[in-house]
C-alpha positions as CSV (number, residue, x, y, z in Angstrom):
1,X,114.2,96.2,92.0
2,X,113.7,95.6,95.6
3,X,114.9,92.3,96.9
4,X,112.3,89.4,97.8
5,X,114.4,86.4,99.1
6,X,118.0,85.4,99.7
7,X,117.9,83.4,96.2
8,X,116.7,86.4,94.5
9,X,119.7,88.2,95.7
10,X,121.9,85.5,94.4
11,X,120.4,85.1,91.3
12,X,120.2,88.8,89.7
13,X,123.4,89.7,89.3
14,X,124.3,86.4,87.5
15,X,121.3,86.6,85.5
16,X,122.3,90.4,84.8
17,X,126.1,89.3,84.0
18,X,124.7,86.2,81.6
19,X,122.5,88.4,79.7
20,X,125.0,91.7,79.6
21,X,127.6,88.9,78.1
22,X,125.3,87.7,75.4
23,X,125.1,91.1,74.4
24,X,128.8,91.9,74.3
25,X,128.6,89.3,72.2
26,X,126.5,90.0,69.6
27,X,123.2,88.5,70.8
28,X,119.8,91.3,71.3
29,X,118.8,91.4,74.9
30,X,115.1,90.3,74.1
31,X,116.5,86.9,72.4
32,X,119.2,86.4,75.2
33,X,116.5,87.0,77.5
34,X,114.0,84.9,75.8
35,X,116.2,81.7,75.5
36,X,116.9,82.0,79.1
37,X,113.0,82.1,79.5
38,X,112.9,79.1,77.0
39,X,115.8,77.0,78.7
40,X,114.3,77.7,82.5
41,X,111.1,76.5,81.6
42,X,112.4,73.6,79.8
43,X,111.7,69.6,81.3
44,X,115.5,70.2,82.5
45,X,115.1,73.0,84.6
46,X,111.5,72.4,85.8
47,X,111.1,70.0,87.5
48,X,108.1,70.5,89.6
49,X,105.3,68.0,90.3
50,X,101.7,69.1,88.8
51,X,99.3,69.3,91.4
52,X,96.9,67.1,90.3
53,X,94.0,69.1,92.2
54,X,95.2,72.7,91.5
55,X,92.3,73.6,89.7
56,X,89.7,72.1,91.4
57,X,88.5,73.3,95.2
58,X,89.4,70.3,97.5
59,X,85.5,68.9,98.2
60,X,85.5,64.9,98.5
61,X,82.3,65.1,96.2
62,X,84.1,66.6,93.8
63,X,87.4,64.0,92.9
64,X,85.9,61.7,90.3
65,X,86.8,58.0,90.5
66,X,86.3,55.0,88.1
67,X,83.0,53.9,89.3
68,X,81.6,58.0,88.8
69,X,78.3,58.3,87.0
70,X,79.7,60.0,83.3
71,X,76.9,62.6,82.8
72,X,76.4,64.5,79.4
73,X,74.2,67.6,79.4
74,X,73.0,66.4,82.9
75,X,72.1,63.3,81.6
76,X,73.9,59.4,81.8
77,X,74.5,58.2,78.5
78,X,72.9,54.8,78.2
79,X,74.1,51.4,76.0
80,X,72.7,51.1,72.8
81,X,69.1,49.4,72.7
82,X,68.8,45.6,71.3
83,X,67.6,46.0,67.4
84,X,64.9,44.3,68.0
85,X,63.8,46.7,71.0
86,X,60.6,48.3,70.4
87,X,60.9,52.4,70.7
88,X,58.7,55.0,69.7
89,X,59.5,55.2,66.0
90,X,57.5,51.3,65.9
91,X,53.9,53.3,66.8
92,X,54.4,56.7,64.4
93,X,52.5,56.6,61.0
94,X,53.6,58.6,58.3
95,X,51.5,62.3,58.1
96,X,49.4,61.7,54.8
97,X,47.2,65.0,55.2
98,X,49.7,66.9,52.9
99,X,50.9,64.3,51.0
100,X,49.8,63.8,47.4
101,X,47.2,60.9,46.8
């Protein structure tokens, strides 16, 4: 494998040495290799920050705030109406021309 940085170079043969020993122990390579995995990635190990706006191009229009209008299909949800509101259900009669007399 063809070396990439200083810290690679470091790294590999130790790695290489851990995992050979866990074998020479008794432990399969995929498992040695896949609690190394497991223990690197773990809150111990990784310690970077999330970048909050990774996933999102960097437009000032775009970062949402408190005060943002909350849209829902393209539309802004609006408080419920007063029960005694008037609406269009208060003016539509009942369709009695296939209803039974």
């Amino acid at each position: 494998m063809p070396s990439r940085t200083p810290a690679h170079d470091y790294l590999l043969p130790r790695l290489t040495a851990l995992v050979d020993d866990a074998v020479a122990s008794g432990i399969a390579r995929d498992v040695a290799v896949a609690v190394l995995i497991d223990l690197v990635t773990s809150p111990r190990f990784n310690t970077a920050e999330p970048d909050r706006l990774a996933d999102s191009a960097p437009h000032p229009g775009w970062e949402r705030t408190a005060d943002s209008v909350v849209l829902v299909h393209g539309v802004s949800p609006q408080p419920p109406r007063p029960l005694d509101a008037q609406d269009e259900a208060d003016f539509v009669r009942p369709n009695t021309l296939l209803s039974p007399s």
